[in-house]
Biopython code that builds the backbone (N, CA, C, O; Angstrom):
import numpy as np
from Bio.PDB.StructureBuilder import StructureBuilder

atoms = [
    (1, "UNK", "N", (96.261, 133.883, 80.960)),
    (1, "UNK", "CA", (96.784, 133.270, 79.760)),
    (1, "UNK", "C", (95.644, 132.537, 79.062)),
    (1, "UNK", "O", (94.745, 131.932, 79.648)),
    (2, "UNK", "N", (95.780, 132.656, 77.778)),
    (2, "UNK", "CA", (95.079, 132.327, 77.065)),
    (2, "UNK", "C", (95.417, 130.982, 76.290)),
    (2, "UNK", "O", (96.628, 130.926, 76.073)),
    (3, "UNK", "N", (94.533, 129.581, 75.671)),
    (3, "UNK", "CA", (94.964, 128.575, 74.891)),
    (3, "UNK", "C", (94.350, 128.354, 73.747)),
    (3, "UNK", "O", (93.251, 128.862, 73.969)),
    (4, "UNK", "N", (94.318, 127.976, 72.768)),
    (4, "UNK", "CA", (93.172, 127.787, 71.262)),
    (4, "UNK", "C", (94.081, 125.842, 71.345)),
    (4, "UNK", "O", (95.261, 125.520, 71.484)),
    (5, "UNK", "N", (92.877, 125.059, 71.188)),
    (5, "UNK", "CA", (93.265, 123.379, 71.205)),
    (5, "UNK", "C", (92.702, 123.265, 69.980)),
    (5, "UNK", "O", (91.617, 123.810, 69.782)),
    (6, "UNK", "N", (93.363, 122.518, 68.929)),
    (6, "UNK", "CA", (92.752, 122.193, 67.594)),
    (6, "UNK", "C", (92.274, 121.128, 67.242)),
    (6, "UNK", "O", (92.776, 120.172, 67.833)),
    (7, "UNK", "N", (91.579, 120.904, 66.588)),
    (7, "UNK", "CA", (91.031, 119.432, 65.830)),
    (7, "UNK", "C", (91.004, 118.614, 67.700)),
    (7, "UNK", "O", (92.029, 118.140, 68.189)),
    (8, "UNK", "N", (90.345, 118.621, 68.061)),
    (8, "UNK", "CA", (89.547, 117.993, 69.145)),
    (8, "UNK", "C", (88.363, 116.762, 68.485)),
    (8, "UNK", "O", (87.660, 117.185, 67.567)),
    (9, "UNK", "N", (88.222, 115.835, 68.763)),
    (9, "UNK", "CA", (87.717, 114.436, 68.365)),
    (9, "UNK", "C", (86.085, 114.963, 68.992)),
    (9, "UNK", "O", (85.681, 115.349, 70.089)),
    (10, "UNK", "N", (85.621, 114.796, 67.999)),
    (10, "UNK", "CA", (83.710, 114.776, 68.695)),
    (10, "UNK", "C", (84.073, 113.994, 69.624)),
    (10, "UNK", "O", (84.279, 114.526, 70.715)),
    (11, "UNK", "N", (84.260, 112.573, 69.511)),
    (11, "UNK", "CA", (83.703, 111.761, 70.798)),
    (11, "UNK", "C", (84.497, 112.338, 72.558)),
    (11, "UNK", "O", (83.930, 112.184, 73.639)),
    (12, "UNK", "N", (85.744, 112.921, 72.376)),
    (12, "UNK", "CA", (86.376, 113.512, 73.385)),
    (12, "UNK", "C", (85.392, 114.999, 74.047)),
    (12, "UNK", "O", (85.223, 115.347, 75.215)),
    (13, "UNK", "N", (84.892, 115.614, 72.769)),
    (13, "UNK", "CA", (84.267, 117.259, 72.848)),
    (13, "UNK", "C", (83.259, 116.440, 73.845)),
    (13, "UNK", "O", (83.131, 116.626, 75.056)),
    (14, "UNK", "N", (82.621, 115.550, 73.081)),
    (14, "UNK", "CA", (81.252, 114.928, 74.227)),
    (14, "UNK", "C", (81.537, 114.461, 75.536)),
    (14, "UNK", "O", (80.695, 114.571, 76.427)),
    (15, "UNK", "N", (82.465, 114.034, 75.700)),
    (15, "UNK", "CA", (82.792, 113.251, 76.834)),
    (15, "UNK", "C", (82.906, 114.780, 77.854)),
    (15, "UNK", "O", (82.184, 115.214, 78.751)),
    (16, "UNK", "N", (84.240, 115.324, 77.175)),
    (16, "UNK", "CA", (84.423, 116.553, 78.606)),
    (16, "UNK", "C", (83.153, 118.041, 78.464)),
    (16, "UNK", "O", (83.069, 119.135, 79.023)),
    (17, "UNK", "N", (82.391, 117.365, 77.481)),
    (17, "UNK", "CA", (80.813, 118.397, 77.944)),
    (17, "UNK", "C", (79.986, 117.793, 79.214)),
    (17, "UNK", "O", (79.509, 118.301, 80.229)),
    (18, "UNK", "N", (80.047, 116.230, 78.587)),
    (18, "UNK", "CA", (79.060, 115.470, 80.137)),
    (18, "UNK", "C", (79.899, 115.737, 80.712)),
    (18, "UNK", "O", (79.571, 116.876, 81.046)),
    (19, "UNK", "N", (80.826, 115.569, 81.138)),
    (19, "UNK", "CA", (81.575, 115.397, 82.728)),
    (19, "UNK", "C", (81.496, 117.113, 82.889)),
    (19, "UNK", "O", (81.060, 117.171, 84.039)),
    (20, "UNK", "N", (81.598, 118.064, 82.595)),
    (20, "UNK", "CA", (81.176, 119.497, 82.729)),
    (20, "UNK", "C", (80.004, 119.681, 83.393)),
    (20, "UNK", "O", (79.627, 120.378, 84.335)),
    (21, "UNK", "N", (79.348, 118.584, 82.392)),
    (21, "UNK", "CA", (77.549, 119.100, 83.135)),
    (21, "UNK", "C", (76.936, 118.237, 84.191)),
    (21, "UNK", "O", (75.902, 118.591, 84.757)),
    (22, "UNK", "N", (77.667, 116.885, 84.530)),
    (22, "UNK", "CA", (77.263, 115.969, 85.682)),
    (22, "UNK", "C", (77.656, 116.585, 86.792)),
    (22, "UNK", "O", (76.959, 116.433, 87.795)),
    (23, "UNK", "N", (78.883, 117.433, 86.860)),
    (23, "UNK", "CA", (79.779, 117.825, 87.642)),
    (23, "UNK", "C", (79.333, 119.311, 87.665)),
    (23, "UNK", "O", (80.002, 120.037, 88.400)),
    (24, "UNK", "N", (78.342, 119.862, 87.003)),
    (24, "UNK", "CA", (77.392, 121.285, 87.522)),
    (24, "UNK", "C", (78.208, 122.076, 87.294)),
    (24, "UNK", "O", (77.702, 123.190, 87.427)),
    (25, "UNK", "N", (80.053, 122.184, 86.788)),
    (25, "UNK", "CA", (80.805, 123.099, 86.343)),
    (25, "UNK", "C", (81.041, 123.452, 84.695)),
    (25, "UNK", "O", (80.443, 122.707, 83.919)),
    (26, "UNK", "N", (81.785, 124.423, 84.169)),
    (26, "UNK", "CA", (81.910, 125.199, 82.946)),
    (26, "UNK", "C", (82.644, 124.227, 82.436)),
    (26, "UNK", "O", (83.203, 123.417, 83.176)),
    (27, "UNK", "N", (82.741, 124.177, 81.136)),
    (27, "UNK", "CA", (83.889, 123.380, 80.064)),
    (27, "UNK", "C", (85.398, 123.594, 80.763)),
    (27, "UNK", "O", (86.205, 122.806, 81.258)),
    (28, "UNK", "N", (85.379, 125.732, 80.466)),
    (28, "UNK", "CA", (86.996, 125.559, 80.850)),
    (28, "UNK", "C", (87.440, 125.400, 82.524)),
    (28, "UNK", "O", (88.630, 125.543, 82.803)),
    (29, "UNK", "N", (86.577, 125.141, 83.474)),
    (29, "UNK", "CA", (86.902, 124.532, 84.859)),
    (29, "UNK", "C", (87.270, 123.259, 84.549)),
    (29, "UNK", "O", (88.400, 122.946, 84.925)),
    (30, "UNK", "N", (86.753, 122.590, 84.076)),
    (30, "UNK", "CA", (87.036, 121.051, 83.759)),
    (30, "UNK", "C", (88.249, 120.526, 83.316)),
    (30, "UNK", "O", (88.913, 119.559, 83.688)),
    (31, "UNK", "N", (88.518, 122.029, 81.753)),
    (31, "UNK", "CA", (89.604, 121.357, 81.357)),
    (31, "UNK", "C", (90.366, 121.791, 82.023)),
    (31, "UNK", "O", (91.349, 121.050, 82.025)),
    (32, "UNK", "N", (90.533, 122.871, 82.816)),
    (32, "UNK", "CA", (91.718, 123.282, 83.665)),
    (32, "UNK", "C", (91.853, 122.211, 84.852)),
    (32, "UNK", "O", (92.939, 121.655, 85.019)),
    (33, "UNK", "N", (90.889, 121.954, 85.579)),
    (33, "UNK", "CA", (91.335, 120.640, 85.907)),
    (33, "UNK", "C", (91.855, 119.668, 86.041)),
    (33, "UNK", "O", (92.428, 119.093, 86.966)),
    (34, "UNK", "N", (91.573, 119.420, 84.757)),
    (34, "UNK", "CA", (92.362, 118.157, 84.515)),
    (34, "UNK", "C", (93.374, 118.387, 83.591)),
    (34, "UNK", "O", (93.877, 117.347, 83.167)),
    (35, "UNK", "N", (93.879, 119.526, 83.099)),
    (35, "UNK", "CA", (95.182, 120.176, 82.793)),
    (35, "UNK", "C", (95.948, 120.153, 84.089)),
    (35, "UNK", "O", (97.019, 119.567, 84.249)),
    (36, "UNK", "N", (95.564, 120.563, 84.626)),
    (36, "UNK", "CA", (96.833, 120.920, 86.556)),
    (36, "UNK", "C", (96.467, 119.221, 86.932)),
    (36, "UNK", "O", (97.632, 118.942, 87.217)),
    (37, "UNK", "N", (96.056, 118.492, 87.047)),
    (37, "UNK", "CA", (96.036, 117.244, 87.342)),
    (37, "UNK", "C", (97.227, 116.580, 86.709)),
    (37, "UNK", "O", (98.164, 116.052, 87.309)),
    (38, "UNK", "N", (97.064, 116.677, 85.469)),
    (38, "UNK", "CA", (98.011, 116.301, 84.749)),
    (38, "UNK", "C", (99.119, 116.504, 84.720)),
    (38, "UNK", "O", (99.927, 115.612, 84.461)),
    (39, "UNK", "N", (99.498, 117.866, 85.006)),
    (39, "UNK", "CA", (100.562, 118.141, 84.766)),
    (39, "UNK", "C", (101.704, 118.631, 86.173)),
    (39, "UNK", "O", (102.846, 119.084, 86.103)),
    (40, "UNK", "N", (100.555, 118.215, 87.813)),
    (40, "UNK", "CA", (101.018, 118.752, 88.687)),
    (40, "UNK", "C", (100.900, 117.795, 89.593)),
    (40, "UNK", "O", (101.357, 117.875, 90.734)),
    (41, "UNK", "N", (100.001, 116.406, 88.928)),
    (41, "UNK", "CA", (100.088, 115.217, 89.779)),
    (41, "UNK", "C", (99.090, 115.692, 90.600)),
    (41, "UNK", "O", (98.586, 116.804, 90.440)),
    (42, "UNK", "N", (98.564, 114.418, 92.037)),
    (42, "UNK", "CA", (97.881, 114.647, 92.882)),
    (42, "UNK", "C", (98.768, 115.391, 94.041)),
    (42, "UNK", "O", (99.058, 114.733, 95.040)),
    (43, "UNK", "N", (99.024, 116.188, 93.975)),
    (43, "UNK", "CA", (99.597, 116.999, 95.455)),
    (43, "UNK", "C", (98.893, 117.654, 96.748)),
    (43, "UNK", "O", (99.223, 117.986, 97.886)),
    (44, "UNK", "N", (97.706, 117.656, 95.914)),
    (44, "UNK", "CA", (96.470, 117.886, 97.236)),
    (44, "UNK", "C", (95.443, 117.077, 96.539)),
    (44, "UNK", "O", (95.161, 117.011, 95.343)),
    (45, "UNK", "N", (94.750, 116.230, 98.008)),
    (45, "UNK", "CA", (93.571, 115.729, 97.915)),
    (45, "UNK", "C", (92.849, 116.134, 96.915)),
    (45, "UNK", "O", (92.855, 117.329, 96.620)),
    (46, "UNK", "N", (92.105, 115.235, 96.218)),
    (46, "UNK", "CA", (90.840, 115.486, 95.237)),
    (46, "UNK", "C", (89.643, 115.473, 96.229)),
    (46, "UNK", "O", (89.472, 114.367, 96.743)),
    (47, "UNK", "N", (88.849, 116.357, 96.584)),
    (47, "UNK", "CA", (88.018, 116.531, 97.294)),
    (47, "UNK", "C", (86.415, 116.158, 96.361)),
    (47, "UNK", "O", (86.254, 116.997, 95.475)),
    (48, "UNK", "N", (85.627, 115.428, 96.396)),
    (48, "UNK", "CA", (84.391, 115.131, 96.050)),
    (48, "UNK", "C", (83.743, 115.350, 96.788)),
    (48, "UNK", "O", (83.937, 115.429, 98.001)),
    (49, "UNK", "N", (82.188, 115.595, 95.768)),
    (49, "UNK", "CA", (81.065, 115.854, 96.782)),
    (49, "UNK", "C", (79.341, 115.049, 95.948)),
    (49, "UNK", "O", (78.151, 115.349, 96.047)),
    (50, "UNK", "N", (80.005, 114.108, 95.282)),
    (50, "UNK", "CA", (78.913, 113.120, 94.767)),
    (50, "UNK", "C", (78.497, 112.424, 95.680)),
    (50, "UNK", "O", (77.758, 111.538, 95.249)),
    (51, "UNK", "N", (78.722, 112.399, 97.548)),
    (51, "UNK", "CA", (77.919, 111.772, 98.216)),
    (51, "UNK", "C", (77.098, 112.635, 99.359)),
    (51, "UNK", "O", (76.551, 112.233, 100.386)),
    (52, "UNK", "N", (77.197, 113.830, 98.866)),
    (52, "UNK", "CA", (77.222, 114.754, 100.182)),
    (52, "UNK", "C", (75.554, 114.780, 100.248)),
    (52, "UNK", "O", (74.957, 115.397, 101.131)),
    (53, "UNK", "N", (75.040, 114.204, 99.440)),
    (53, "UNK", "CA", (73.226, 114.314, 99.853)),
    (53, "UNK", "C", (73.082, 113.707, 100.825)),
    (53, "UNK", "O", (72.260, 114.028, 101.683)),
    (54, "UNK", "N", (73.823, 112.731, 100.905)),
    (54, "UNK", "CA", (73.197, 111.154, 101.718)),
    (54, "UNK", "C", (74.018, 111.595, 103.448)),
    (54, "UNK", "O", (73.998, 110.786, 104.375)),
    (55, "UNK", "N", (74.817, 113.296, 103.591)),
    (55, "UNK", "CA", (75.007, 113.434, 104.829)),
    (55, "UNK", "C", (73.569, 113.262, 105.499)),
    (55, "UNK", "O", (72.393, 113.542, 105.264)),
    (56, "UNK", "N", (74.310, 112.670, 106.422)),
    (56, "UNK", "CA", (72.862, 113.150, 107.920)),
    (56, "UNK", "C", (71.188, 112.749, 107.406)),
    (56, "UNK", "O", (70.138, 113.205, 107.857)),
    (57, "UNK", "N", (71.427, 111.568, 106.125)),
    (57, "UNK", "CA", (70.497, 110.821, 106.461)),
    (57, "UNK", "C", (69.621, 109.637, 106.480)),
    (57, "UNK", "O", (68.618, 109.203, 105.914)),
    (58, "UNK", "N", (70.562, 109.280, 107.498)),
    (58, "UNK", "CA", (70.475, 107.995, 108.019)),
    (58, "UNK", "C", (69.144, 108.040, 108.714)),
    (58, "UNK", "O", (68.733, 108.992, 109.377)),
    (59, "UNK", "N", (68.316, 106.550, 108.419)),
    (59, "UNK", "CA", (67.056, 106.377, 109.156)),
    (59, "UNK", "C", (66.617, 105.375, 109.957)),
    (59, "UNK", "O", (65.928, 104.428, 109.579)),
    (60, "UNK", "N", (67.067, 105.603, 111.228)),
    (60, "UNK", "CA", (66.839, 104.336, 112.364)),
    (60, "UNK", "C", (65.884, 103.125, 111.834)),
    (60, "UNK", "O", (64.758, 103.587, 112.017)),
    (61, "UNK", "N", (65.722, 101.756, 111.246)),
    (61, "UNK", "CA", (65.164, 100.592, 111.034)),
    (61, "UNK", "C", (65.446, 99.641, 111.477)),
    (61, "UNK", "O", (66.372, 98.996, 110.986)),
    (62, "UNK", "N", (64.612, 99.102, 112.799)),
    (62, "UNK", "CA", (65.046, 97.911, 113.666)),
    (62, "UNK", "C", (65.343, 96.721, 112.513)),
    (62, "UNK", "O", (66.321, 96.045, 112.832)),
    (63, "UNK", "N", (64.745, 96.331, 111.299)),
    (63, "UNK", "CA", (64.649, 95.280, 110.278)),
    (63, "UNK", "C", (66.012, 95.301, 109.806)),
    (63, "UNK", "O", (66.744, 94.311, 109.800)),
    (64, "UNK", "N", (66.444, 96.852, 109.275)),
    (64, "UNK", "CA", (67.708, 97.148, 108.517)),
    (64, "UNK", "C", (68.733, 96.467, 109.709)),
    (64, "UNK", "O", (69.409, 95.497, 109.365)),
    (65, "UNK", "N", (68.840, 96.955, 111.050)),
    (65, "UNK", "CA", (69.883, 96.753, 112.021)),
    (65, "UNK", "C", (69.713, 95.260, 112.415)),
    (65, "UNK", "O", (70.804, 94.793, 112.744)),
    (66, "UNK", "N", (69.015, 94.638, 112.466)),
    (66, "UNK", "CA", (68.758, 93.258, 112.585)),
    (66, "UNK", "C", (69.641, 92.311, 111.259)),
    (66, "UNK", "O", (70.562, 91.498, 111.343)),
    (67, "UNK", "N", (68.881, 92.849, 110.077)),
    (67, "UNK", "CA", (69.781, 92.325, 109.086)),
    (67, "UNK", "C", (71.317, 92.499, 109.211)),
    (67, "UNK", "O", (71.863, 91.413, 109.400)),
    (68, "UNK", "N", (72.289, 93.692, 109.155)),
    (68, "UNK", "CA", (73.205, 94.278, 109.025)),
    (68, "UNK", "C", (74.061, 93.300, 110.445)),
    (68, "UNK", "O", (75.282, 93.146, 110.433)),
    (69, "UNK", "N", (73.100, 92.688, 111.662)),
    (69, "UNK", "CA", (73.859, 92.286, 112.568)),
    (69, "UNK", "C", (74.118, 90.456, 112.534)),
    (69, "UNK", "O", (74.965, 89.755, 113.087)),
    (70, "UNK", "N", (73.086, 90.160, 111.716)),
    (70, "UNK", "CA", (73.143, 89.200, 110.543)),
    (70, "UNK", "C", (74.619, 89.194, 109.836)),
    (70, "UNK", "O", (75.274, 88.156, 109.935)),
    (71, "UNK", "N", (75.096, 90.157, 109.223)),
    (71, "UNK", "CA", (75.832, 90.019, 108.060)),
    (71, "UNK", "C", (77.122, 90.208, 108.299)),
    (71, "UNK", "O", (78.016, 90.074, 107.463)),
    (72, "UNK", "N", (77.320, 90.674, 109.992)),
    (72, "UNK", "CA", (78.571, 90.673, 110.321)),
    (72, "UNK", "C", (78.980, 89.735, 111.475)),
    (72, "UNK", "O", (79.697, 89.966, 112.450)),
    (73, "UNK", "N", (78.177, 88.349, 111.013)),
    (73, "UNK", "CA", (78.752, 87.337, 111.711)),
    (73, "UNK", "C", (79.553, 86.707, 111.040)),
    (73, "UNK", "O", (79.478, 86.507, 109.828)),
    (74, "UNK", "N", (80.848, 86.143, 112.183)),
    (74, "UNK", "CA", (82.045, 85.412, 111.320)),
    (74, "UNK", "C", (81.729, 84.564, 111.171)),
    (74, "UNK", "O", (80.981, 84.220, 112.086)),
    (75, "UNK", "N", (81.941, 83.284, 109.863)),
    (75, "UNK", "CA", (82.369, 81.952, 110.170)),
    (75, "UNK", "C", (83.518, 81.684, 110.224)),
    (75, "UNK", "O", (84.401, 82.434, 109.809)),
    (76, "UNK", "N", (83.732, 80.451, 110.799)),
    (76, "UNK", "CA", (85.310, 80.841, 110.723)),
    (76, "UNK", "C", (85.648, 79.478, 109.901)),
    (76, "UNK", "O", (86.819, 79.380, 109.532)),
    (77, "UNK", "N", (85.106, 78.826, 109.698)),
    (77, "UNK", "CA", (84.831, 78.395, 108.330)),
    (77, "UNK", "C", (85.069, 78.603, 107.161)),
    (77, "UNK", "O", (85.936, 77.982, 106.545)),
    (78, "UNK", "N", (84.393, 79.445, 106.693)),
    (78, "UNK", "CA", (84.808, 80.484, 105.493)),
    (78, "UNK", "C", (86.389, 81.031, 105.929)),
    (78, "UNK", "O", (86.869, 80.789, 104.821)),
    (79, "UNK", "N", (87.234, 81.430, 106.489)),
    (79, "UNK", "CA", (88.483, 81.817, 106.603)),
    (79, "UNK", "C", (89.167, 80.870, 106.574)),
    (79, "UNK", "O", (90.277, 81.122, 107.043)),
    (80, "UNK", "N", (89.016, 79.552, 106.139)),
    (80, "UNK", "CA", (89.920, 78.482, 105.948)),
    (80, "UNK", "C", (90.351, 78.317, 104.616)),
    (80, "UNK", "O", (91.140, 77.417, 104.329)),
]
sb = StructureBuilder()
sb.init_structure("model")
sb.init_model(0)
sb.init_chain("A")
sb.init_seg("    ")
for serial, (resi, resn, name, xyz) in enumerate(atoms, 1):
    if name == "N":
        sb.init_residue(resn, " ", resi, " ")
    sb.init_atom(name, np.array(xyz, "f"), 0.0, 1.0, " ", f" {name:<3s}", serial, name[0])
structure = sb.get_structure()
């Protein structure tokens, strides 16, 4: 099936071109997207992958783990 959308707002045309091209997919993936979003609710997970560089790599730093064991001390103080 086919759609023709009319009189579309520049500032909207721009918006769903960046989010097309941040997101490395086509115009009409996008708008279909967020057409079935819309109109079908979240019924399955939205799956992302804007963090998937940072899998697997993590870099052992005695300084970093020292700090971090720092920062998860309670006061119990502060919870009053």
């Amino acid at each position: 099936m086919q759609y023709t959308i009319r009189q579309v707002p520049s500032s909207l045309d721009h918006q769903l071109r960046h989010l097309a091209q941040i997101n490395k997919r086509s115009l009409n993936r996008i708008l279909l997207d967020l057409i079935t979003h819309a109109v079908e609710g979240s019924k399955k997970p939205t799956l992302h992958h804007d963090l998937d560089r940072f899998i697997a790599s993590w870099v052992h730093d005695p300084e970093t783990e020292e700090a971090l064991i720092g920062q998860r001390q309670i006061v119990p103080g502060d919870w009053q």
